[in-house]
C-alpha positions as CSV (number, residue, x, y, z in Angstrom):
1,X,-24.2,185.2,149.1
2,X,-21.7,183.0,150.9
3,X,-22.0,179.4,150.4
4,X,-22.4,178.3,154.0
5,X,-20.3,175.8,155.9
6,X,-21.1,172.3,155.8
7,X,-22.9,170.9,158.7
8,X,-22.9,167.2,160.0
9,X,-26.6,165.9,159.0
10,X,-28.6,165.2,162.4
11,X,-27.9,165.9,165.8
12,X,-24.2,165.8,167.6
13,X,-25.4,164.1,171.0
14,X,-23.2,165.3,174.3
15,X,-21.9,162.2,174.4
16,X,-20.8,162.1,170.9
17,X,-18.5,165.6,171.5
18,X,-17.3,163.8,174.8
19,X,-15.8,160.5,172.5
20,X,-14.2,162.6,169.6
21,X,-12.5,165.2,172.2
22,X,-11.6,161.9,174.2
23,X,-9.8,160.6,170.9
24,X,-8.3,163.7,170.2
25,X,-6.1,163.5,173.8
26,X,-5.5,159.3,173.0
27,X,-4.1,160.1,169.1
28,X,-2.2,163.4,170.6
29,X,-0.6,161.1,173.2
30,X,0.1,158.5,171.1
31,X,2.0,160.8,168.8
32,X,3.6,162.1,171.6
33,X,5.0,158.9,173.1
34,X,6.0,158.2,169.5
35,X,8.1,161.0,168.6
36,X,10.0,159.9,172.3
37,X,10.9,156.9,171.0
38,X,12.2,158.1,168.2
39,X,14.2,161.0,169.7
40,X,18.2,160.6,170.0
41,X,21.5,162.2,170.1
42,X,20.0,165.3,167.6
43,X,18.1,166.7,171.1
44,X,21.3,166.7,172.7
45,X,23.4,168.8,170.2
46,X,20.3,171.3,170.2
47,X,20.7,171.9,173.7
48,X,24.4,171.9,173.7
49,X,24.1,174.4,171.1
50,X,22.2,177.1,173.1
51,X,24.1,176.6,176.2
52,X,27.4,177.3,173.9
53,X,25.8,180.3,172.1
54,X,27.1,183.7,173.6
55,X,23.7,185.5,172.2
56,X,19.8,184.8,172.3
57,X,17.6,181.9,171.1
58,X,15.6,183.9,168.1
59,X,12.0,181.7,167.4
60,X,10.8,181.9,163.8
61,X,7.4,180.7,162.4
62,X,4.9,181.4,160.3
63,X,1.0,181.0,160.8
64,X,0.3,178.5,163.7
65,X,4.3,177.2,163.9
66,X,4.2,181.0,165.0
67,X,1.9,181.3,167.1
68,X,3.5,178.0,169.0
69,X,7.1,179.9,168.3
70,X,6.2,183.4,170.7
71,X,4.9,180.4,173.2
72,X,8.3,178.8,173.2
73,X,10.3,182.1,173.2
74,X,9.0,183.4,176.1
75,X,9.0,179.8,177.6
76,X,12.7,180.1,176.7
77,X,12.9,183.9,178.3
78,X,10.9,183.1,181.7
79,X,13.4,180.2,182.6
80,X,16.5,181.8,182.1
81,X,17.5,181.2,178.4
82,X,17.2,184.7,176.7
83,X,14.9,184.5,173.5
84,X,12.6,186.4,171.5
85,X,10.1,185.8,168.6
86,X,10.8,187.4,165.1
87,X,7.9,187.2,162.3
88,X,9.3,185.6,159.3
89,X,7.0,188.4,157.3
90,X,8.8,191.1,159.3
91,X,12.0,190.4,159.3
92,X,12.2,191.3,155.6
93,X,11.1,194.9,156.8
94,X,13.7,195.6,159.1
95,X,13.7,192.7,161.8
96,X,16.6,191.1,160.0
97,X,18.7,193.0,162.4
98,X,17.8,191.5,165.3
99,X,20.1,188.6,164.9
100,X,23.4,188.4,165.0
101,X,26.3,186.0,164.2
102,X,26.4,184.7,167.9
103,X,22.6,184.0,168.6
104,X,20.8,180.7,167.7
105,X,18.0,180.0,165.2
106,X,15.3,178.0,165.8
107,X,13.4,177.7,162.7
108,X,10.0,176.1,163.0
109,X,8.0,174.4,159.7
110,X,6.3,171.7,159.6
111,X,6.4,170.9,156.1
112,X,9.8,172.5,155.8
113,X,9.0,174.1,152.8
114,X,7.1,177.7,154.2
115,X,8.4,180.3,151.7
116,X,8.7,183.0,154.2
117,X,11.4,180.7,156.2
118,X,13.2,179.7,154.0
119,X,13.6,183.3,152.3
120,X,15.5,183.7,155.7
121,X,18.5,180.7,154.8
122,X,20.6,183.1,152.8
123,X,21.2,186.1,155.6
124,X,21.5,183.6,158.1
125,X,24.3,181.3,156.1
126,X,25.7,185.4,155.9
127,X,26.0,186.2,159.1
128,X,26.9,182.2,160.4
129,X,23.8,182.1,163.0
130,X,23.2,178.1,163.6
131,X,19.8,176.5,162.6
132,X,18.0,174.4,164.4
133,X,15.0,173.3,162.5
134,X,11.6,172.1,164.2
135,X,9.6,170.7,161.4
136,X,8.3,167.4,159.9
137,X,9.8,167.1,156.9
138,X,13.0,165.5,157.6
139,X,14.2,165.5,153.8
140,X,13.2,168.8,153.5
141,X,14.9,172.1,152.3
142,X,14.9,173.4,155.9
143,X,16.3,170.3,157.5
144,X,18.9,170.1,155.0
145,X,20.3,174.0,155.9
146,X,20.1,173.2,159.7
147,X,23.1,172.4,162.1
148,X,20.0,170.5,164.0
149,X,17.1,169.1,163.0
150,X,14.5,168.2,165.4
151,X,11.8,165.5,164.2
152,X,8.8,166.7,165.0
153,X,6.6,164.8,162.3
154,X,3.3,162.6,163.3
155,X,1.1,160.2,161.4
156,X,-2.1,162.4,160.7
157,X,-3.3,165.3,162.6
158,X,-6.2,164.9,165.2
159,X,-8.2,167.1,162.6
160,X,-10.6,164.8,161.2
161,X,-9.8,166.0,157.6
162,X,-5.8,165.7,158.3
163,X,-5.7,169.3,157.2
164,X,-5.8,171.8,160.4
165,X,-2.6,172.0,162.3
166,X,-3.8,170.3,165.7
167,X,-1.3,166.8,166.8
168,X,2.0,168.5,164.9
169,X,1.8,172.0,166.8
170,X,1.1,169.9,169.8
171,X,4.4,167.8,169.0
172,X,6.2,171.1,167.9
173,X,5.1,172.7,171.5
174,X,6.0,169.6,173.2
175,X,9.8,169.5,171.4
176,X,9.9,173.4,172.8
177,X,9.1,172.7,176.1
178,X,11.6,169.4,176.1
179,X,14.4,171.7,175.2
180,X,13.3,174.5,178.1
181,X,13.1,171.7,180.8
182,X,16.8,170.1,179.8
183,X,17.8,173.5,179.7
184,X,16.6,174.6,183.2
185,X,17.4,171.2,184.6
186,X,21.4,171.4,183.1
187,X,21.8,175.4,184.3
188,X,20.4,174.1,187.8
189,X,17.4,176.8,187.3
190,X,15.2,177.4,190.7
191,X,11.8,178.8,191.7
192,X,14.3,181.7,193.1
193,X,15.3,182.3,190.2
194,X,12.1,181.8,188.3
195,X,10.9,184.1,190.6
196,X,13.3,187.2,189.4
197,X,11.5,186.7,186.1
198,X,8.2,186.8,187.6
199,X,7.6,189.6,189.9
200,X,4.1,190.7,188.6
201,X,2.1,187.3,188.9
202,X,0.8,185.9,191.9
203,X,3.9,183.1,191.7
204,X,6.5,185.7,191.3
205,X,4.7,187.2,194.8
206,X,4.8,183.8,196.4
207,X,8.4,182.6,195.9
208,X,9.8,186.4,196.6
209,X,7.6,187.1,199.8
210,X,8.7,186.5,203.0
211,X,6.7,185.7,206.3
212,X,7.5,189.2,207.8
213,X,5.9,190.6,205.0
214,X,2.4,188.5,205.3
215,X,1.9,187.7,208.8
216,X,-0.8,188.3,211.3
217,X,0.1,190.5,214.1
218,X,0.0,191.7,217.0
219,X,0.0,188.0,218.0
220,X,-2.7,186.6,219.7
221,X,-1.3,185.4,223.0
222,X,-2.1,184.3,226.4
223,X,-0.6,183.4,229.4
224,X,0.0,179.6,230.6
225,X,-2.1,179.9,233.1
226,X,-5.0,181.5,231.4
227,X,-8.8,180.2,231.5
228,X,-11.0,178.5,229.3
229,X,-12.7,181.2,228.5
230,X,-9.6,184.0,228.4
231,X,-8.4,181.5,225.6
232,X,-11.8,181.6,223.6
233,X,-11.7,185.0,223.9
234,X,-8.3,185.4,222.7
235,X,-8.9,183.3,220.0
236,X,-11.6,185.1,218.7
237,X,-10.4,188.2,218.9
238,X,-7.8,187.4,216.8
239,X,-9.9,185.7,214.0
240,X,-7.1,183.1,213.4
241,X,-8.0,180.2,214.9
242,X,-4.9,179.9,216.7
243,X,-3.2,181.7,219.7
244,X,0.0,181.7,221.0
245,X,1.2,180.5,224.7
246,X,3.7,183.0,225.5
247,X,5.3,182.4,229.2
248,X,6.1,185.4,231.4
249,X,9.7,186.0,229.7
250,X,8.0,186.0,226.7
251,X,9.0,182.9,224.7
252,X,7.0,180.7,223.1
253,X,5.1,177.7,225.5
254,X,2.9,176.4,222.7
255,X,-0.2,177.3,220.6
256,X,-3.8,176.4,220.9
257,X,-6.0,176.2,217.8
258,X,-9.8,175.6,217.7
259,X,-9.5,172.4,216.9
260,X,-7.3,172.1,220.2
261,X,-10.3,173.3,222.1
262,X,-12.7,171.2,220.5
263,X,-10.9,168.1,221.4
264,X,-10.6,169.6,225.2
265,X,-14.3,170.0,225.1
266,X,-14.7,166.5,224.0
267,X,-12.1,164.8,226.2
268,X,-13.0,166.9,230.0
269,X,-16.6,167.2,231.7
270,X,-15.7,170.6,233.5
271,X,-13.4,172.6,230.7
272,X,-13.7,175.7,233.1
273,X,-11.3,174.1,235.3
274,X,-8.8,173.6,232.5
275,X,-5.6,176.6,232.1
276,X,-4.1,177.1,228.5
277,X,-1.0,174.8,229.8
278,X,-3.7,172.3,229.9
279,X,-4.7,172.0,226.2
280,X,-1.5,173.6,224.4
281,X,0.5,172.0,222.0
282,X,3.9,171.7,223.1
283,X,6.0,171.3,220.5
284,X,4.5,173.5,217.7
285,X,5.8,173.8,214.6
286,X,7.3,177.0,213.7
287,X,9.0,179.8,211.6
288,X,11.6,182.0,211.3
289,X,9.8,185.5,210.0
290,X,12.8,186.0,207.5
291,X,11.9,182.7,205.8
292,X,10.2,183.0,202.3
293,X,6.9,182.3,202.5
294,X,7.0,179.7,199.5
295,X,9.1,178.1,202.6
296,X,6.3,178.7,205.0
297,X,3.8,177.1,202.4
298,X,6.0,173.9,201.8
299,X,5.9,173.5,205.2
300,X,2.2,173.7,206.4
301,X,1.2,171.4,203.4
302,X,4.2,168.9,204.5
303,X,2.6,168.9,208.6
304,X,-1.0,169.5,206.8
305,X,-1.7,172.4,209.0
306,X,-3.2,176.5,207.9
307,X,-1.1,178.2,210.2
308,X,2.3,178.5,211.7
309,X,3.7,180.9,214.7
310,X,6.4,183.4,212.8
311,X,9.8,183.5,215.7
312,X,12.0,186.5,215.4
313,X,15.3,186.6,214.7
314,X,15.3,185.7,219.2
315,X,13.3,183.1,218.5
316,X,10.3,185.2,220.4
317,X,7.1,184.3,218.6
318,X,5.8,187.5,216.7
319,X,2.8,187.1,214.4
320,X,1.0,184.0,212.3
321,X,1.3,183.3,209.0
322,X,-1.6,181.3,207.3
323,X,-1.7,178.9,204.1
324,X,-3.8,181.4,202.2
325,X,-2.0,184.5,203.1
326,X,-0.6,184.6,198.8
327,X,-2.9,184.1,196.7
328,X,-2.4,180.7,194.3
């Protein structure tokens, strides 16, 4: 029979699991904030040498560095730096052929010493693909065959037995992501073009929709001189909580909302005496139907408001658009 795992004699309280996953963030952060302090001019040639390469960023790890690699490379991919994870184990079978003299390498071990990586120094020195080395061991064999070599080593991993990769993959993600965000930041990368890469998800949907495409219509409208109770219907009808005041030549007068109406209700004794010119807004903020919607949302959350009027390309209003019209 297996011998079975040893388990912590008595009870682990709730409050117990709370304080250990508690020190876990503090000793991650810690490492963290040290490994900025430490960082210098080596971060710089790293990014200088994707910019300058003419081919792909190609991730390698093996185990967890690997698993923490494919995050990076598609990181990489989805904000506008082409890259792509190859298996140390597989490129031996084949996969070798994926890189090329004019793509970079970023190799990641933490110990700098993983046999499967470093089987893959002697067909990169052939084909002259930079290095750039995410690992720990700053003396190691890895660091000494890289053009860059990214310190990503910590004091003791949040792993109770300083055995389980847990603080250095966290400081080996966090390097990844450092170089993605100076990246996107230098190439003047935007949710547009985020966006492009993105079509599929419910972000990619938000930042390519426009308001034409979402909005409420026909528009719920009524007249300036309509009554109390033509407005109420109006507005229910519509199930917006908003209409539009359109005036005979069809522009836009103003809107009325329901909370509109419940301030009329509260400020006038007799609200059937009261016409929609009475209790509109004015001066209501607006947009054109051709503007993205990511536009649209910036805008309601800036004027905290859940709807805007959508104006045509005559500035005539011609549907609503609400907060919640893509889903987050």
């Amino acid at each position: 029979m297996p011998t079975p795992l040893p388990t912590r004699r008595g009870p682990v309280l709730p409050s117990d699991s709370v304080g250990i996953a508690a020190q876990v963030f503090r000793d991650q952060a810690a490492a963290l904030l040290a490994i900025a302090d430490r960082l210098g001019r080596e971060v710089a040639a790293a990014v200088d040498l994707i910019l300058s390469a003419r081919g792909r960023v190609i991730i390698c790890g093996m185990g967890k560095s690997g698993i923490i690699g494919r995050k990076i490379a598609a990181t990489f991919a989805s904000t506008g730096t082409p890259s792509f994870f190859v298996h140390p184990g597989e490129a031996f079978h084949g996969d070798l052929g994926m890189i090329r003299s004019d793509d970079v390498v970023v190799l990641i071990s933490y110990s700098g010493e993983t046999e499967e990586v470093l089987k893959l120094l002697p067909y990169l020195q052939h084909v002259e693909a930079p290095i750039i080395a995410l690992t720990g061991g700053a003396n190691s064999t890895l660091a000494r065959h890289a053009k860059v070599t990214l310190d990503v080593g910590v004091a003791k991993e949040a792993c109770p037995n300083n055995l389980a990769p847990t603080t250095s993959t966290t400081a080996t993600l966090a390097m990844g992501d450092a170089l993605a965000v100076a990246l996107i930041q230098i190439r003047g990368f935007q949710p547009h073009d985020f966006a492009r890469f993105h079509p599929g998800g419910s972000l990619g949907r938000k930042l390519l929709t426009r308001v034409r495409d979402v909005m409420h219509r026909p528009l719920p409208s009524v007249a300036p001189e309509a009554s109390f109770k033509e407005i109420v219907s109006a507005i229910t009808r519509g199930r917006l909580g908003i209409v539009a005041v359109q005036s005979a030549a069809g522009t836009l007068a103003g809107v009325i909302t329901d909370g509109d109406l419940r301030r009329a209700m509260e400020a006038h004794d007799d609200i059937r005496s009261l016409a929609a010119r009475d209790i509109m807004s004015s001066r209501p903020v607006t947009i054109a139907e051709d503007a993205m919607f990511s536009d649209a949302e910036a805008l309601m959350e800036s004027r905290q408001i859940t709807a805007l009027i959508a104006l045509d390309t005559t500035g005539a209003p011609s549907g609503v658009v609400k907060i919640f019209d893509v889903a987050a």
